[in-house]
N, C-alpha and C positions, 0 to 999 in steps of 0.2 A: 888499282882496285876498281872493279866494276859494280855500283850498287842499284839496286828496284828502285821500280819510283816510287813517288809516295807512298803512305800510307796513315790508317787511319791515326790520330795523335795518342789513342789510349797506345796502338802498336808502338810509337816511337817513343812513348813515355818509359815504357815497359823496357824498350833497348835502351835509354838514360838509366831506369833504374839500374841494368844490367852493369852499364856501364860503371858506374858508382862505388856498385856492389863489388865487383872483379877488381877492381882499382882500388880495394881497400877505405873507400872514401865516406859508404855508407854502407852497414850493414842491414839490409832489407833482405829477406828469404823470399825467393821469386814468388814462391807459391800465397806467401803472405799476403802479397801486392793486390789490391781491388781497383778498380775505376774509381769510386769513391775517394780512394785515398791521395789517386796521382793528379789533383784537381789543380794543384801548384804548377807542375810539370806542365800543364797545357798552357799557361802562360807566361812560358819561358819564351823569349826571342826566338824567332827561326832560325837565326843564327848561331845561336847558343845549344839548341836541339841538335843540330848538323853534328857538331863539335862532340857533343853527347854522343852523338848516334857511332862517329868516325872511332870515337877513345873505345864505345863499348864491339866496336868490330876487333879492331885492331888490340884490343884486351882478352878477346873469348881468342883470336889465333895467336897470341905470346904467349898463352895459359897451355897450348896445346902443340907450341911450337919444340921444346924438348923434346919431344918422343919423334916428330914426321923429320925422315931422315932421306936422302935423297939416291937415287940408285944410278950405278951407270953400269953398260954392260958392252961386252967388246965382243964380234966376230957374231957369230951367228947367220941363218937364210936372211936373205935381202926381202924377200916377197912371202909371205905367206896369204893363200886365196886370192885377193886381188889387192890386198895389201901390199903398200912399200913400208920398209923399216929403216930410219933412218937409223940415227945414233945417237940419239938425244937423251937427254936426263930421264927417267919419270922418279917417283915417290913410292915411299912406304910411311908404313905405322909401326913403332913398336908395341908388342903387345905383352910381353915378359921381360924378368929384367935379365935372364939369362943368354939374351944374343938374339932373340928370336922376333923377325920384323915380319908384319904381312903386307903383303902388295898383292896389283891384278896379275892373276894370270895372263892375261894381254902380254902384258910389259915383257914375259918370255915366252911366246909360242914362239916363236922363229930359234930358238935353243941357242941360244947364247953361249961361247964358249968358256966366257969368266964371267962374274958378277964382283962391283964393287959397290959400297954403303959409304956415304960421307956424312960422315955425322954432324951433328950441328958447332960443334966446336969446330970442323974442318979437317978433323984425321980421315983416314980413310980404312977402308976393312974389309977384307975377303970377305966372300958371303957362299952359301949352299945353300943349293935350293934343296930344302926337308921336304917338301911333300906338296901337292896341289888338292884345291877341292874345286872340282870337273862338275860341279852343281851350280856352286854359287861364281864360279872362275876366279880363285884365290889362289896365290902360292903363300907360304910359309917358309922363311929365308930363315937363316942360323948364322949369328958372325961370334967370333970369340969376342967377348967383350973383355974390357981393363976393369970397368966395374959394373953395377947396375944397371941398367937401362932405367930411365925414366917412363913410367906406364903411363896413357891417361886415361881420366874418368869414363865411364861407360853412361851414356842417357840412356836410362831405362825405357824400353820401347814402350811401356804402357804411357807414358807421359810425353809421348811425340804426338804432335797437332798439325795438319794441316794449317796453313797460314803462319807459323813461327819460322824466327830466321833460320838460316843454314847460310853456313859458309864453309866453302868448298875452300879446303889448304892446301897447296902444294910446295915443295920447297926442288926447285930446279933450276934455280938459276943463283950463281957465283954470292949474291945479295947475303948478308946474315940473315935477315927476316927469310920468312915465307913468305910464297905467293897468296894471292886471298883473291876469291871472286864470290859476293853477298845474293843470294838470293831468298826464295820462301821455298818451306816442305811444301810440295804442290799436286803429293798423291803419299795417302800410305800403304802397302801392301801389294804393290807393286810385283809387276814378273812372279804371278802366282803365289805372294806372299811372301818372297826371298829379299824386298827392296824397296826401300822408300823412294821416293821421287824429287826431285829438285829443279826449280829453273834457274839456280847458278849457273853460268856457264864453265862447262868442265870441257878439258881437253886430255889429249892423250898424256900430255905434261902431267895432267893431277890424278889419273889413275894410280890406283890404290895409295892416292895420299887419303886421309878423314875428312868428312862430311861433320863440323861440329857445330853446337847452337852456341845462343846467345852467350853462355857461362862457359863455355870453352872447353864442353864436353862433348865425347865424339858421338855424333849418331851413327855412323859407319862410314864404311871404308867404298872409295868410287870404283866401280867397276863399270864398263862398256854391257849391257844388257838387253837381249832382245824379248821379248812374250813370244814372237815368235817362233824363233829361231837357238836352236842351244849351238850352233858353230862356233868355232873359237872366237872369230872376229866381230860376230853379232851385235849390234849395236853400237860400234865404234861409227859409223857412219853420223850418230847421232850428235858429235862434240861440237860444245858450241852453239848447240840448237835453243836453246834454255829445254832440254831434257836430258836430264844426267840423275842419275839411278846409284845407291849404296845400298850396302848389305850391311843391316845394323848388326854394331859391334859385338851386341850381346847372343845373337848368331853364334857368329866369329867364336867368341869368347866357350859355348857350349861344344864346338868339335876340339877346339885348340891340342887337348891330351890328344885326340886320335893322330892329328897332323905333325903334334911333335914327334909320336914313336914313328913320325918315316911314312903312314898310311894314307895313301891316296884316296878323295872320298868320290864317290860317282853319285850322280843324278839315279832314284831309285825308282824302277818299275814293277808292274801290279800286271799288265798284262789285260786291260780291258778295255772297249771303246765306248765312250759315254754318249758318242753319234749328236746330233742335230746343233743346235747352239748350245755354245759353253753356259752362256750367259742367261739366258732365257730357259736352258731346258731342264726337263726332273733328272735326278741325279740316279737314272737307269739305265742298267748295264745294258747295251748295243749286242755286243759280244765278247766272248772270251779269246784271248787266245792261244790253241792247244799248247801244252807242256809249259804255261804261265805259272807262274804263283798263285793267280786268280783260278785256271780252271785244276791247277791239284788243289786248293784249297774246298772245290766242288760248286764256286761260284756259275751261277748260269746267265743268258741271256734272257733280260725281262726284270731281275733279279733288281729292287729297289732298294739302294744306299739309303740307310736313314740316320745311322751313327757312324761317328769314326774315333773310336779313345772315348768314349763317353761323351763324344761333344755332336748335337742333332747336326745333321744337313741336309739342306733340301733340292739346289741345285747342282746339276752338273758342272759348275764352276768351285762351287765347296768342295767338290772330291778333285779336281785338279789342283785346286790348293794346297789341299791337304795332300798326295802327295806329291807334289811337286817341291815342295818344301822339305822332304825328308830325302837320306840316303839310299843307298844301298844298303845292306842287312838290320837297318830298321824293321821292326814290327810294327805289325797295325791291325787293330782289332775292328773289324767291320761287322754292324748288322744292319742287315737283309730282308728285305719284305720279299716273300714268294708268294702271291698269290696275297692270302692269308697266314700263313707261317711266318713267325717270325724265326730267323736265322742269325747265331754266329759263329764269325770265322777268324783267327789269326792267319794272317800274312804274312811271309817275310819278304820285304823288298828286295830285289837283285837288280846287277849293276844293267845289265841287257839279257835281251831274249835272241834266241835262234830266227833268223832272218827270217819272216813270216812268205809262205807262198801258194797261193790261192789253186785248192785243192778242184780237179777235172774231171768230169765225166767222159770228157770228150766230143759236147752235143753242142748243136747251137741251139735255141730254141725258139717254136711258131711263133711270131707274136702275137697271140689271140688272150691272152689274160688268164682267169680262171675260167672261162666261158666253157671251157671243156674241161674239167673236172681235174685237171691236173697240167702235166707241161708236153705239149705235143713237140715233138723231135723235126726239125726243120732240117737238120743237114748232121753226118757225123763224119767225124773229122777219121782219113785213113791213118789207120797204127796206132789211133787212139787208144783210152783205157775200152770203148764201149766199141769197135771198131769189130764185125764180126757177132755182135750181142744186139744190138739196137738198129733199127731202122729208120731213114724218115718215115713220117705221118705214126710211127707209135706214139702213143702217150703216156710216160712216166704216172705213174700214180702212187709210188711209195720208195722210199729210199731207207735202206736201214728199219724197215718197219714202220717209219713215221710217214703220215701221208702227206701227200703234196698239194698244195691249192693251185700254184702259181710261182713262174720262173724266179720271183724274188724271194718266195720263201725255200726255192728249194736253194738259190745261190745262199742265201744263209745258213742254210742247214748244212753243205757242205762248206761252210766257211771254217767251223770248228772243228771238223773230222784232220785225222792225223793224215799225213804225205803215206801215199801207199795202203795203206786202211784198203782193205775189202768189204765192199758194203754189197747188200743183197737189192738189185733194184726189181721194183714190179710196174709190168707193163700192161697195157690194152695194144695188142695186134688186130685188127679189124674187131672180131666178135670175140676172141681169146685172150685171156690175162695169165701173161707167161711172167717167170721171172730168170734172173739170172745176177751170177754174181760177177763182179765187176770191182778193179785193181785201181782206185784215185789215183791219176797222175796230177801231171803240170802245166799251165800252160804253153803252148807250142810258139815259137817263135818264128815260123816261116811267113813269108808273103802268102795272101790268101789266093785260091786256085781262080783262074780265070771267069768263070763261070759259079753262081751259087744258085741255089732254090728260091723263089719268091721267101722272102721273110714274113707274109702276112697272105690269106686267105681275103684278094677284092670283095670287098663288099658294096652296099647302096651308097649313091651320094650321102654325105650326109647334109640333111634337111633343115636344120636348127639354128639357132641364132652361136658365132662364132666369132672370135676377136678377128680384126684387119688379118689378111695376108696379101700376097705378093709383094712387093716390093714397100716399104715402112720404112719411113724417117722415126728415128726413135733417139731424143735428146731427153739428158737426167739435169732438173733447175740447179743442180749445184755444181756443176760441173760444164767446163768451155767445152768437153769432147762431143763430138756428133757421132752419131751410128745409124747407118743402112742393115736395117734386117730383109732378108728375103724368107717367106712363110709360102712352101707350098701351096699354088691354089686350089689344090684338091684337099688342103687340110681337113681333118676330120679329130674334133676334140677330145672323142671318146680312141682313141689311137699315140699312145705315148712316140713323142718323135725324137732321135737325135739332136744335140745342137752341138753346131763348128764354130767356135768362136777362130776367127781369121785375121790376125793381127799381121800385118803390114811391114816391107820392110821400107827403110830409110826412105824420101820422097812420097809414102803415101800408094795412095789409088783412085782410078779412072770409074766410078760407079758402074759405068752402061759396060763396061771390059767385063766388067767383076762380075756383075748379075750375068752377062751371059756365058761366064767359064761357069758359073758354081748352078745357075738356074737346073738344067738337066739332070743333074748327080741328086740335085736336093729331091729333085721332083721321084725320080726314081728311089730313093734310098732310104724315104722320111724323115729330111733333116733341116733343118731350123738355120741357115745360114745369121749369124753377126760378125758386120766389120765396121767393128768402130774405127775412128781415127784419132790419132794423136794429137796432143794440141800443140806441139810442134811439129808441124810435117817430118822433118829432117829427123826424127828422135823420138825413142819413146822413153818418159821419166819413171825412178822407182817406185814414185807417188802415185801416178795413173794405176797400179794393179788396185788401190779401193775404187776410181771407177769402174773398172774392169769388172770388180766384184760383185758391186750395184747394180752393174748394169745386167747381170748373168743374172743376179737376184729379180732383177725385173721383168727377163725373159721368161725364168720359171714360174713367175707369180703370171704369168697371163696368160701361156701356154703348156699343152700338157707333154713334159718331157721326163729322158728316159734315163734316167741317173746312171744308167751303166752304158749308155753312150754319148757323155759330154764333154767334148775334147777340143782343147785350143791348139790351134796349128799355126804356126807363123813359118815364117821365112827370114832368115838374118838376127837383123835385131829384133824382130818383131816375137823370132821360134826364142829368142834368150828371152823376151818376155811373158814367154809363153811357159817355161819353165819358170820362170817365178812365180807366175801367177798360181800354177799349180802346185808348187811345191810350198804356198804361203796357206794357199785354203784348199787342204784334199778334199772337204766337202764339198766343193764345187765340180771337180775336175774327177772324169774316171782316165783320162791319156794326153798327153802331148805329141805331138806331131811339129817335129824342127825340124826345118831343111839349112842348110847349113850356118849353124848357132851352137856357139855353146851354151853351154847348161852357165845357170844361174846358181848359186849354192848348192845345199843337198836338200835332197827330200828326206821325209820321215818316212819310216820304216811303213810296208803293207801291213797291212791289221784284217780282221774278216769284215771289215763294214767299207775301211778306206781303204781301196786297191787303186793302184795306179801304172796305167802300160805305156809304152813309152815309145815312138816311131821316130828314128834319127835319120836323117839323109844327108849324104853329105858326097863328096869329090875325092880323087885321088890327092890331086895339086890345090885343092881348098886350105887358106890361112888357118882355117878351122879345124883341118883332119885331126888334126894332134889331139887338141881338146875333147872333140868328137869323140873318139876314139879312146879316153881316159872315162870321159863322163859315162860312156856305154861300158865300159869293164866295172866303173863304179857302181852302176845304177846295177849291171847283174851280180854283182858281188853281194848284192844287197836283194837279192833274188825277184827284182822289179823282169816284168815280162818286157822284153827289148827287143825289137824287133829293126834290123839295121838297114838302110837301103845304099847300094852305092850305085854314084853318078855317074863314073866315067873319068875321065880326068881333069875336063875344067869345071869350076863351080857354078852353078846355073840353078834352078826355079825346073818344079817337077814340067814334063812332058804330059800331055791329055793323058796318055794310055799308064803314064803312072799317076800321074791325079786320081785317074780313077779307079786306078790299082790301090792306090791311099785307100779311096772310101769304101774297097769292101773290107779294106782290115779295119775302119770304124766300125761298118756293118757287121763285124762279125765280136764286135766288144763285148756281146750281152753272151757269152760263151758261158757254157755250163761245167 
């Protein structure tokens, strides 16, 4: 058994009294118990409290040890993701007395060919898997029982505290006891409300065994969990850590009917993007997305969450709560500030949406801002939707009727229009304002043409006071990483610029090499060079992407940059980091640019706010192709813009003239 360190003497009083109490020795109602009253208790021997403390562990898991029964499973994938699967025990709970045990979905993604239950007497028992909940990552097992099952208590979630004990049970080894590892609750509402938190140490051994307190009732069942990330394997990375995560039982307990009749449950979508910080921001809709439940329900962008069920919210983290926590064909009654109006609407949640994909005019656009009363046309792309209709130097000044200010309102405004949608656009051609109707495509996935139009109209130096450029040492005090940015020195603040975030493969980089591959391209292109370094040369960890994060956080907070071209690019391990990074915060990131790297997990689905495009380069006879070559049919199956580069046949680092082939398919990100 592994136990916390100290703590305060009212807590271990509180586990004596526990202890006492379960052990039939004194009957005290926890709830009874005051400071005042356990004044005795604190002048027990310290040795005598130990002994207290060890009978009331080892009393709350014999209380709870009938039901956690032990699973083995035979045959099944070896690897799932990057997962190995041994063949090792894990746990369950019984949760009925009719046969029916829950454990993690963990414990069978790799599909197991049989399933057996050992029960705590030592028989053994077929098992079926009845149904999984794809939310919270539970299955729902079935064995024929001889008799009852033994259920245990449920700790009501309203009565869970931060700082009470938790002790994680498992039962996987030959032993009649259970296994027991003591820790404290150390967060409640966890993984957007589905999961408490615990620093017991849990391993894959005690997945979906119970999480129970002091009295030997269950708080819930261990599950592998990421905030993250919903992949299957998600947060298994974490075992061991002292953070290990349960989904209280009384959860569990409220789907149980749907998972008995056989029905698998899904993670439920709304179909909205709440944009900026979860944490921090107002709980306003970003945008919808077309043929959602949000935009038939007639939800729009602007559109302020203020109820959900009759319960106020105010952050954009209250409505990822809210649903993240519910299924699919769940309802949910929202209302809405528009403006002044108040609005409501019912919902119904569905299990997924149609793979979202960012709707084209075909244009790229000047970058001059509003300064010209709408979006002046810089280049249009041949065989486009606008191809034939549109010219450089026009300037859009209505789509659909609605006017234009500027390239990022009209990227929004077609962010919610349907695929194929015919809109009416209206232009300025020198002195005449034509219009013409026009067929929304996709975006295009070729290399960009050798040759493009200036993307901005030179203007005056600019004159005014402006942060460091050229070459900047730029270190974050909490963090061992260092980073060299290169800041054009013709910067101009009133000028949104690209940033390349350049992550490194294995052994690092030569500064003065660096600045002079990338110095030209930046100077020419408006782009913001950063290349941090790893704080192992040799390796980059999965911990570094919150530097990564900060430190892109610090770029934008001092320079003016252009969210629809900020894209990390690496090489090797540096491009697989580079895919995590973007697929952990789409707010940061509009593209990845790998050269030969695989992809890192999956990304989340495009939405009209978070797009993400994706430049993979890779070799014929690259250890990579394979992968390469699976990630890029995933990423377009998922209708992410993909754009593939091949090397040739040995694996190698781009060439000048495709380096700079790269930067005008950055250059050309802020497409319309």
């Amino acid at each position: 058994m592994t136990a916390t360190p100290r703590f305060h003497p009212w807590t271990i009083a509180c586990a004596a009294l526990a202890a006492l109490s379960i052990c039939g020795t004194l009957a005290v109602a926890a709830e009874e118990s005051k400071p005042a009253e356990v004044k005795p208790a604190a002048a027990v021997p310290a040795d005598d409290l130990d002994m207290l403390e060890q009978k009331a562990f080892r009393a709350a898991a014999d209380r709870v040890a009938p039901a956690v029964v032990r699973i083995e499973t035979v045959g099944g994938m070896e690897r799932v993701s990057k997962v190995l699967f041994g063949t090792g025990p894990t746990t369950g709970v019984a949760v009925d007395p009719e046969g029916y045990i829950v454990s993690s979905a963990f414990n069978f993604i790799n599909k197991p060919a049989s399933i057996l239950v050992r029960m705590p007497d030592g028989s053994r028992k077929p098992a079926t898997l009845v149904a999984t909940d794809h939310n919270r990552m539970l299955v729902l097992l079935k064995i024929a029982a001889d008799k009852p099952l033994p259920v245990p208590e449920a700790a009501p979630e309203k009565e869970m505290r931060v700082g009470q004990w938790t002790i994680a049970v498992g039962r996987t080894f030959e032993s009649d006891r259970p296994n027991m590892n003591v820790g404290v609750m150390s967060a409640l509402e966890r993984i957007w409300g589905k999961a408490v938190q615990t620093d017991a140490a849990v391993s894959p051994n005690n997945y979906g065994g119970p999480l129970v307190d002091i009295r030997g009732r269950v708080l819930g069942v261990l599950v592998p969990l990421s905030p993250q990330s919903a992949e299957e394997v998600a947060g298994v990375e974490w075992y061991d850590s002292g953070i290990g995560f349960a989904v209280p039982l009384e959860q569990i307990l409220k789907v149980l009917p749907k998972l008995k009749k056989g029905e698998d449950l899904y993670p439920g979508v709304i179909g909205i993007n709440l944009g900026g910080n979860l944490q921090v921001g107002e709980a306003t809709i970003g945008a919808c997305q077309p043929n959602s439940p949000a935009a038939d329900a007639g939800l729009k962008a602007n559109d302020k969450i203020v109820e959900i069920d009759g319960r106020p919210v105010q952050l954009a983290a209250d409505v990822k709560r809210e649903i993240s926590r519910r299924y699919a064909g769940d309802k949910m009654r929202l209302v809405v500030l528009r403006g002044k109006e108040r609005i409501e609407r019912e919902v119904e949640l569905v299990a997924k949406l149609e793979p979202y994909q960012q709707r084209m005019l075909g244009v790229l656009p000047l970058r001059t801002g509003a300064r010209t009363g709408g979006v002046a046309v810089r280049y249009v792309y041949p065989k486009g939707p606008s191809d034939g209709k549109l010219q450089p130097a026009d300037v859009i000044v209505s789509v659909a009727g609605k006017a234009v200010a500027n390239a990022a309102a009209l990227r929004e405004q077609l962010g919610v229009m349907k695929a194929g949608e015919e809109v009416e656009v209206e232009y300025r051609r020198g002195e005449k304002t034509e219009k013409a109707k026009v067929k929304l495509g996709v975006p295009a996935e070729d290399l960009p043409p050798a040759q493009l139009p200036a993307a901005r109209v030179a203007g005056k130096p600019f004159q005014g006071e402006r942060p460091q450029v050229g070459a900047v040492s730029l270190k974050l005090p909490e963090f061992k990483n260092e980073a060299v940015l290169y800041v054009p020195e013709g910067y101009d603040p009133e000028v949104s610029h690209g940033v390349l975030l350049w992550l490194h493969a294995a052994g690092g980089f030569e500064q003065q090499e660096l600045l002079a591959r990338w110095k030209p391209l930046c100077d020419r292109f408006d782009l913001i060079l950063v290349a941090p370094k790893s704080a192992d040369p040799t390796k980059w960890e999965p911990a570094e992407v919150e530097y990564l994060q900060k430190l892109l956080d610090k770029v934008k907070s001092t320079y003016n940059t252009d969210p629809a071209r900020m894209v990390a690019h690496g090489h090797e391990a540096g491009g697989t980091m580079a895919y995590s990074l973007a697929f952990r915060h789409r707010e940061l990131l509009s593209a990845v640019a790998a050269v030969e790297a695989k992809s890192s997990g999956r990304p989340a689905a495009n939405d009209p706010v978070h797009r993400l495009a994706v430049y993979a380069a890779t070799a014929k006879k690259s250890p990579h192709a394979d992968a390469v070559a699976q990630a890029v049919a995933q990423f377009r199956q998922m209708k992410l813009p993909v754009t593939l580069k091949e090397l040739g046949d040995a694996p190698r680092y781009l060439k000048p003239e495709e380096l700079e082939e790269l930067i005008r398919w950055i250059d050309m990100l802020d497409r319309l």
